[in-house]
DRENVEXDREN-354409 format. One record per residue (C-alpha): x, y, z; residue number from 1. Coordinates in Angstrom, 3 decimals, decimal comma. Example, Ala and Ser with C-alpha at 12.3 -4.5 7.8 and 13.67 -1.06 7.14 Angstrom:
DRENVEXDREN-354409
x:y:z:nr
12,300:-4,500:7,800:1
13,670:-1,060:7,140:2
This chain:
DRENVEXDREN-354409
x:y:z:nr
7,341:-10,189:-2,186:1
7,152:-13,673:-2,838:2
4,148:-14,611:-4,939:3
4,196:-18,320:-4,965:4
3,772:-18,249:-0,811:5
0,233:-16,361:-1,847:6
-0,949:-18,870:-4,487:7
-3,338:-21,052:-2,553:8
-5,663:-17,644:-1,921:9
-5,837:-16,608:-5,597:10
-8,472:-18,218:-7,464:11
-11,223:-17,595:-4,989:12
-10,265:-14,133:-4,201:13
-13,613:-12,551:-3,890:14
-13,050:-9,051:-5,795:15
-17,063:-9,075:-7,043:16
-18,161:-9,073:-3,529:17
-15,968:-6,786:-2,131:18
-16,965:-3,814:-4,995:19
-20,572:-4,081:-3,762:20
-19,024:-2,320:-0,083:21
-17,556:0,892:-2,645:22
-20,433:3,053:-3,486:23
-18,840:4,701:-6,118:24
-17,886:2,014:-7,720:25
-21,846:1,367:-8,602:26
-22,266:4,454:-10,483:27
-21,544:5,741:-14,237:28
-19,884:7,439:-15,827:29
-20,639:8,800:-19,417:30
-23,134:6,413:-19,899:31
-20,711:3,383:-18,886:32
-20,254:1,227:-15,564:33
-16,959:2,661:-14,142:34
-13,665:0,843:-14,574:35
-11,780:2,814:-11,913:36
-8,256:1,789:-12,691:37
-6,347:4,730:-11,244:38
-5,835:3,742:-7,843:39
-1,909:4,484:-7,564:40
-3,256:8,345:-7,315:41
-5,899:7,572:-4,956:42
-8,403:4,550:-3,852:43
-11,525:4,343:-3,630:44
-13,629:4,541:0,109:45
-15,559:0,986:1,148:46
-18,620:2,166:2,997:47
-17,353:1,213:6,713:48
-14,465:3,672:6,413:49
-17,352:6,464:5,084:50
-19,520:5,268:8,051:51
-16,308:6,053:10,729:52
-15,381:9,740:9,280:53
-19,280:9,778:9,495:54
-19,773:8,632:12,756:55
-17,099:10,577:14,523:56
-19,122:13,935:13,262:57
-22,347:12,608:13,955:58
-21,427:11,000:17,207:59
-18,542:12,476:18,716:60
-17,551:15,648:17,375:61
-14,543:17,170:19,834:62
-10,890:18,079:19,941:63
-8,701:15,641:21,353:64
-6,100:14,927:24,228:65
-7,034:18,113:26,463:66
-11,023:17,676:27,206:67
-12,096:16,724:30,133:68
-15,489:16,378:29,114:69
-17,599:12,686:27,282:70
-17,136:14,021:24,146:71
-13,549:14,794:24,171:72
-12,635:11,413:25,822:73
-14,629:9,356:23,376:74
-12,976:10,956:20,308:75
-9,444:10,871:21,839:76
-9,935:7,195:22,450:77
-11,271:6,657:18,897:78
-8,116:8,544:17,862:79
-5,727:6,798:19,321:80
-6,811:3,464:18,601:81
-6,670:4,446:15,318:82
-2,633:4,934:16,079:83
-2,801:1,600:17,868:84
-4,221:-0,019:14,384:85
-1,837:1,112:12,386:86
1,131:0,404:14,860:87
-0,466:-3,625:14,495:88
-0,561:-3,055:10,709:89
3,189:-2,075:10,076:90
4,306:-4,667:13,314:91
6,002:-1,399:14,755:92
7,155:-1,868:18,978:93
4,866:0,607:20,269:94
2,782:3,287:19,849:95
5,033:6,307:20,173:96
6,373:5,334:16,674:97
3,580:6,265:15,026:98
2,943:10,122:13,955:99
-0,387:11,342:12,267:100
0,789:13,650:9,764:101
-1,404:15,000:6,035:102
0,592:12,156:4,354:103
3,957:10,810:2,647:104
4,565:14,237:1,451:105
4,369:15,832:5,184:106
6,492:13,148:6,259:107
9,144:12,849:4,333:108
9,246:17,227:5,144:109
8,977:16,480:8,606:110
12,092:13,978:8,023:111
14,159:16,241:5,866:112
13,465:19,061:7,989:113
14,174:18,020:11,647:114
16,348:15,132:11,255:115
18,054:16,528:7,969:116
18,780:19,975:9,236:117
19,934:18,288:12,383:118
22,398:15,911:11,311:119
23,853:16,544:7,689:120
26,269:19,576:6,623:121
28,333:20,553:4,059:122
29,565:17,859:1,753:123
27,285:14,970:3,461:124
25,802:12,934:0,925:125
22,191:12,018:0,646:126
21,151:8,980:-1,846:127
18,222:8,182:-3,518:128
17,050:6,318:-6,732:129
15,992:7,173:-10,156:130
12,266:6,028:-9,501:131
11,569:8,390:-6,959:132
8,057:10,327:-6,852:133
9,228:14,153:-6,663:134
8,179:14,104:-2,604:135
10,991:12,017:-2,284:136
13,342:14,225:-4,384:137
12,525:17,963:-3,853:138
12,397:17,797:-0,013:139
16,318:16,986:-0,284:140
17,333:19,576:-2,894:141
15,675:21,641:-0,416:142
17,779:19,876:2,567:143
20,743:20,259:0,520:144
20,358:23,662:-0,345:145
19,943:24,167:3,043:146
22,725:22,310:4,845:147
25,425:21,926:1,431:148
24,669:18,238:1,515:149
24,313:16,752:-1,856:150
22,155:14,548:-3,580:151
23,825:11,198:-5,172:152
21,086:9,349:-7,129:153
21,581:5,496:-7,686:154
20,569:5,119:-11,705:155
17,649:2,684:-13,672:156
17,810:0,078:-15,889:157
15,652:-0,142:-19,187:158
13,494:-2,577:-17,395:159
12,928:0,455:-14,195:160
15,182:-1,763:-12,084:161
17,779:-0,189:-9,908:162
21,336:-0,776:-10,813:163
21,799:-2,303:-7,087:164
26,440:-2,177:-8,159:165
25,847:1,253:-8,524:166
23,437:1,466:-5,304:167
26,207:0,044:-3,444:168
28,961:2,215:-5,011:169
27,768:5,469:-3,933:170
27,008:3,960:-0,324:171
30,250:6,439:0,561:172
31,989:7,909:3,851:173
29,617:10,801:3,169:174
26,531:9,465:3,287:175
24,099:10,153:6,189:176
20,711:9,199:4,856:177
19,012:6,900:2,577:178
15,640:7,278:0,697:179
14,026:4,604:-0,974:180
10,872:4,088:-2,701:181
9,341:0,562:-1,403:182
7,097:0,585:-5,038:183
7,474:2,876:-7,580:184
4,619:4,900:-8,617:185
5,400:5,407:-12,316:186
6,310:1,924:-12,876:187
5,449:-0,842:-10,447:188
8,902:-1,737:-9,746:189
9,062:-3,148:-6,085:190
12,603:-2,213:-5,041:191
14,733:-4,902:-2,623:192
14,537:-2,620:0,339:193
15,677:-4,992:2,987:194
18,915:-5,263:0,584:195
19,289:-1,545:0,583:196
18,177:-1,668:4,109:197
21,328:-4,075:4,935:198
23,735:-2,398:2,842:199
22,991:1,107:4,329:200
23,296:0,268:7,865:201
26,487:-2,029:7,268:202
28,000:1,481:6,865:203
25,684:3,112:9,767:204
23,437:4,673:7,765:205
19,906:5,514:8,489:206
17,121:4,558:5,888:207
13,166:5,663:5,236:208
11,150:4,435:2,715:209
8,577:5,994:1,062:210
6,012:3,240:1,397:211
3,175:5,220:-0,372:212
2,166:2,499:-3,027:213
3,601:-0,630:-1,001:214
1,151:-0,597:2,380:215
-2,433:-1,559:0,219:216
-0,650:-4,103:-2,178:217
1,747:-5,758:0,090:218
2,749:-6,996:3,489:219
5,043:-4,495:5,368:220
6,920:-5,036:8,304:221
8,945:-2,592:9,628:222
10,811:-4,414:12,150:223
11,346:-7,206:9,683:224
12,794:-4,636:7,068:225
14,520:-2,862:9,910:226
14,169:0,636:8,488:227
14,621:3,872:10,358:228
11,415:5,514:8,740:229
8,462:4,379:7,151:230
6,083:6,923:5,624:231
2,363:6,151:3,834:232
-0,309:7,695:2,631:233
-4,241:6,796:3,622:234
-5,713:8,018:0,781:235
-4,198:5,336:-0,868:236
-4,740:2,503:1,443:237
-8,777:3,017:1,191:238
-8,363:5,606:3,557:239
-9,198:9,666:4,193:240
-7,127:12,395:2,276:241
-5,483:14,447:4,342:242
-4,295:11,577:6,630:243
-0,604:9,557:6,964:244
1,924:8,031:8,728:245
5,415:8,305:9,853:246
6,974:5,595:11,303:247
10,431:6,074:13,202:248
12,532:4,355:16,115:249
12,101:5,975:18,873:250
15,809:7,161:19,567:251
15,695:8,529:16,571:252
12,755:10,582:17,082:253
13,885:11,457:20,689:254
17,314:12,932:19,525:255
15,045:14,891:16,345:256
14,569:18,602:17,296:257
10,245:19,389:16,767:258
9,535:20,228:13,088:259
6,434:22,507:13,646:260
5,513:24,304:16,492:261
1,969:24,660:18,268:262
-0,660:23,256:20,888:263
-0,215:19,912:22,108:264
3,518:18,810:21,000:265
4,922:21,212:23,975:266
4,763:20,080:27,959:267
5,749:23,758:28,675:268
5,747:27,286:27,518:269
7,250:30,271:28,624:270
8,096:33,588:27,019:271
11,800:32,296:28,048:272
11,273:29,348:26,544:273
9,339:26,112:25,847:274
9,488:22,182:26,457:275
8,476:19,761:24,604:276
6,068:16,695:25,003:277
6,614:12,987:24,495:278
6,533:10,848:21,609:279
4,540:10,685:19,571:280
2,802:14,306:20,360:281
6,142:16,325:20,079:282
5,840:15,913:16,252:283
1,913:16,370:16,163:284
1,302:20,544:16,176:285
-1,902:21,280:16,327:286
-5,336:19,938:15,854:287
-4,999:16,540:14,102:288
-6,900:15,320:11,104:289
-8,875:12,909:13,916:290
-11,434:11,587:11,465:291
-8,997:11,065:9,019:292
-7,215:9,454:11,536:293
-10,222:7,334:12,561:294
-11,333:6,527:8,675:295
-7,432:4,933:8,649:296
-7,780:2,705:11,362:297
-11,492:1,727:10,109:298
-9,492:1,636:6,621:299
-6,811:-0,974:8,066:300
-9,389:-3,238:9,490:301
-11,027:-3,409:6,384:302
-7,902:-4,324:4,828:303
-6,772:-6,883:7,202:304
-10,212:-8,969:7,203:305
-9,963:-9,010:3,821:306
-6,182:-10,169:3,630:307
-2,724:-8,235:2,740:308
-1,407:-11,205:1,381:309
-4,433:-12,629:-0,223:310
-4,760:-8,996:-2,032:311
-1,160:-9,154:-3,105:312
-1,468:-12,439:-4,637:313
-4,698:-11,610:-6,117:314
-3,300:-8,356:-7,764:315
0,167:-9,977:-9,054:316
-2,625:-12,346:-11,427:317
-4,141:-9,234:-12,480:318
-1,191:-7,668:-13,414:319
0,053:-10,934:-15,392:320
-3,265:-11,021:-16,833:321
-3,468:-7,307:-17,822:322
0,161:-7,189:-19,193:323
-0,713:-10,274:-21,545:324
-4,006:-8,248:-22,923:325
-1,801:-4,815:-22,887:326
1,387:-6,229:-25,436:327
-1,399:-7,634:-27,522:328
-2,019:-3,942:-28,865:329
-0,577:-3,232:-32,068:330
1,933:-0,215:-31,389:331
1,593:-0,270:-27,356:332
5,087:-0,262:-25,232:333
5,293:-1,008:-21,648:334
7,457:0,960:-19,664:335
8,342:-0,127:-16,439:336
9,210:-4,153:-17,014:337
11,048:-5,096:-14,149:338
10,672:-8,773:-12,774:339
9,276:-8,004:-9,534:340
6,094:-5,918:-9,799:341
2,958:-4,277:-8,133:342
-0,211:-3,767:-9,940:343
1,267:-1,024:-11,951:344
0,634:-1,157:-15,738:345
2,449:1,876:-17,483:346
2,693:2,121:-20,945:347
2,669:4,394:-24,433:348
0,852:3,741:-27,569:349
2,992:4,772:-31,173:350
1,285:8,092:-32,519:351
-0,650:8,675:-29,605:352
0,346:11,062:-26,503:353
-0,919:9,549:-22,993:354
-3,505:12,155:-22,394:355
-5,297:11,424:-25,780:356
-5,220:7,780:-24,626:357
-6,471:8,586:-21,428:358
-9,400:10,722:-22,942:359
-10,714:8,651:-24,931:360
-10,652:5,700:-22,570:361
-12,908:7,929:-20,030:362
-15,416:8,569:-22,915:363
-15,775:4,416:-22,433:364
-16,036:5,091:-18,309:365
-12,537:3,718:-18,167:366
-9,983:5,851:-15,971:367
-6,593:5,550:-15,921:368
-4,199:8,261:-14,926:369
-2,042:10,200:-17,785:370
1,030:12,106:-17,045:371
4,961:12,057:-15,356:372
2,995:10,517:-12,195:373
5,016:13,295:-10,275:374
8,179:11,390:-11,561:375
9,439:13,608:-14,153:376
13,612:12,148:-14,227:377
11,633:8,387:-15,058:378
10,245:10,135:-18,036:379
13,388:11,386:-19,022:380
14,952:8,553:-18,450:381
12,656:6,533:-21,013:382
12,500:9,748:-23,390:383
8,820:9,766:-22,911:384
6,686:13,221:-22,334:385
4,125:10,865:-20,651:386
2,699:7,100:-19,697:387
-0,742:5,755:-19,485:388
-0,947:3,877:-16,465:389
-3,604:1,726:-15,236:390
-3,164:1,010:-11,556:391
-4,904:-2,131:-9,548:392
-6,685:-2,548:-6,158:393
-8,314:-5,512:-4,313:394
-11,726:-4,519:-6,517:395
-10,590:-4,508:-9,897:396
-11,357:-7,484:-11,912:397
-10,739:-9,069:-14,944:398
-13,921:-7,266:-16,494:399
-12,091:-3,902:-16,378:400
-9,076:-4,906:-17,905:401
-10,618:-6,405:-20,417:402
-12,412:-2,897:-20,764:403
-9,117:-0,877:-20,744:404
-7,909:-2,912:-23,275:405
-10,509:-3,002:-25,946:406
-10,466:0,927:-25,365:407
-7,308:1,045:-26,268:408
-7,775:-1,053:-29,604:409
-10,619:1,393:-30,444:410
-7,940:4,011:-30,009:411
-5,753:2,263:-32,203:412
-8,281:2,443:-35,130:413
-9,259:5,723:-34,684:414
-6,253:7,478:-34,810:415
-3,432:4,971:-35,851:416
C-alpha cells in the first residue's frame, strides 16, 4: 500500500460524521462514551447495512434460486447483486468467481478440502508464514494429515516481518500451494503478497490469501495481485456475521471436486449418482446466509462511497498518531513494528498481563481485544502469553486514542 498516493484525502477525512450512521457507537458503556477500538475481531454495523438485513425480512422474506413465485424472485435478485457487488469490489472477471460461504474460516476449509485433497499427496509441501491466524494453519495440518503433505512455514523477524530469503528458499519442487495472510491480525504487518504472488507462480504454484483484515483497510485487487484465491470475512468489513467470500479462477474451481453436498449445487440426482451445477452454485450447499449476503453488498456500498483509499490513508495517520501516544507509556512495548502497517496497534505493558490491561481499560468504556488473537506461534515467537491490541476503522478518531492511552497511564499508576 502506498500511503503517500492517499495523502491529499487525509486531513478532511470525515470520521465524526460517519460515527453518527453506527448506532452503537452512540451508546455507553460503564458510564463512559464507547471507544470501540477492537475492530480486527469484528466491526461495527452503519445503519444502511442494519436497514438491508432488515428489509429483506420485512420485505422479502423467501428462499432463493428455485421460486417461481414475487417473493422468491425479488430476494434472489437482491442476492445476487449482492455477489455482483462484491465481484466490483475485489475487480474479479465475473460473477462465477465469487462463492457465499460463513466466512474466511469456511473458505479456506472449502480450499483445503476440495482442492487440497484433490491435488497434494504424500511428501507435497504446503507453505505458509509465521503470522498466520490459526484458520490459516489448522485447516492444513488437517490437509496434511490427510494427504502426507507437509507444512513448511516461512519464519518472522523481531519487527513481525517475513524473512522474504527464507520465503523464497522453501519455494521447493514440492510445493503445491501457498497461503498467505494479506494483513496480519496479531500485528498489522501488511505482507508483499504480489511478491509472494510472483515468486510462487514463477515455479507454478497456486496462491490464496487470507484477506480477512486487508478488504476494510485497503484497496484489493485480485486480478492486479493475480492470486488463485481470495477469502474475507463480512463481519469485518461492516458487514453480517455469518457471511464471506471466496474468490477463485474459474479453472480452478471447475477442475475442484464439490466440498459439501446438498440442494442447489447439484443439476442432477440419482440414486446412481449425481451431477453437479455451475459455478458459482456447485460450491454453495444449501440455503445461503441471503441477508447476510445482502447486508455485504449494502456493506460494500457503504464502503465504496465513503472511499477504500481515502479510509486507508486516513487509518495509516491514526496508526502514526496512536503509536507516538502508545511508546510514550512508561514500561509499554509494541509488538508487531514492521514498516508497512494496517491500523493494528499490539502491544504489552511491564508487570501487567494483557487481560488486566484490557479490564481495566473497559471500566473507562475503552475496548480493545486481549489475547493470542487466534495466533498462538506469534506469541511464541515474541515469548509473550498475550498482547493488547487496539485495532482501527474508518470511525475511530483521535478522541479514542487519546482515551486508550490515558487508560493505560492510569494503569501504569495503579499497578506499576
Amino acid at each position: 500500500m502506498n500511503i503517500a498516493t492517499y495523502a491529499a484525502h487525509r486531513q478532511d477525512f470525515p470520521a465524526a460524521r460517519l460515527r453518527a450512521d453506527f448506532p452503537i457507537l452512540q451508546r455507553s458503556v460503564r458510564g463512559h462514551p464507547l471507544a470501540y477500538l477492537d475492530n480486527a475481531a469484528t466491526t461495527q454495523k452503519p445503519q444502511a447495512v442494519i436497514d438491508s438485513e432488515s428489509a429483506y425480512y420485512r420485505e422479502i422474506n423467501a428462499n432463493i434460486h428455485r421460486g417461481v413465485h414475487w417473493l422468491s424472485e425479488q430476494a434472489t435478485l437482491a442476492h445476487e447483486n449482492a455477489r455482483e457487488r462484491v465481484r466490483e469490489f475485489i475487480n474479479a472477471r465475473e460473477t462465477a468467481e465469487i462463492m457465499f460461504v460463513r466466512g474466511t474460516t469456511e473458505a479456506i476449509n472449502l480450499v483445503a478440502q476440495s482442492y487440497g485433497r484433490a491435488n497434494l499427496g504424500p511428501g507435497d509441501e504446503i507453505l505458509i508464514t509465521g503470522l498466520e491466524h490459526h484458520s490459516n494453519i489448522v485447516p492444513w495440518q488437517l490437509l496434511c494429515q490427510q494427504t502426507g503433505a507437509v507444512l513448511k512455514v516461512a519464519e518472522i523477524d523481531d519487527t513481525g516481518t517475513v524473512r522474504m530469503e527464507q520465503f523464497e528458499r522453501l519455494l521447493g519442487e514440492r510445493t503445491r500451494l501457498v497461503a498467505v495472510a494479506h494483513v496480519s491480525n496479531a500485528l498489522g504487518t501488511i505482507n508483499p503478497v504480489r511478491e509472494m504472488i510472483d515468486l510462487a507462480h514463477a515455479r507454478g504454484v497456486p496462491v490464496l490469501v487470507d484477506g480477512a483484515q486487508a478488504v476494510a483497510h485497503t484497496p484489493v485487487d485480485v486480478q492486479a495481485l493475480g492470486c488463485d484465491f481470495y477469502a474475507f470475512s463480512g463481519h469485518k468489513l461492516y458487514a453480517p456475521t455469518g457471511i464471506g467470500v471466496l474468490y477463485g479462477r474459474r479453472a480452478l474451481l471447475e477442475a475442484m471436486p464439490p466440498w459439501q453436498g446438498g440442494g442447489d449445487m447439484i443439476r442432477t440426482v440419482s440414486f446412481q449418482g449425481s451431477t453437479w451445477n455451475d459455478l458459482p452454485h456447485k460450491f454453495e450447499a444449501g440455503t445461503p446466509h441471503i441477508a447476510g449476503a445482502i447486508g455485504l453488498g449494502a456493506a460494500i456500498t457503504y464502503m465504496q462511497q465513503v472511499g477504500v483509499h481515502n479510509v486507508a490513508a486516513y487509518e495509516h495517520e491514526l496508526l502514526d498518531y496512536g503509536t507516538q501516544l502508545l511508546t510514550q507509556i512508561p514500561g509499554l512495548r509494541m509488538i508487531g513494528t514492521a514498516q508497512n502497517k494496517a491500523g493494528i496497534l499490539s502491544f504489552v505493558v511491564d508487570g501487567l498481563h494483557a487481560h488486566d490491561l484490557g479490564t481495566v481499560l473497559d471500566s473507562q468504556g475503552v475496548a480493545i481485544r486481549a489475547g493470542h488473537h487466534c495466533a498462538m506461534p506469534v506469541m511464541e515467537y515474541f515469548g509473550v502469553p498475550a498482547t493488547a491490541r487496539a485495532s482501527l476503522a474508518l470511525y475511530n478518531t483521535r478522541e479514542d486514542l487519546d482515551r486508550l492511552a490515558q487508560a493505560l497511564h492510569q494503569a501504569v499508576e495503579m499497578f506499576c
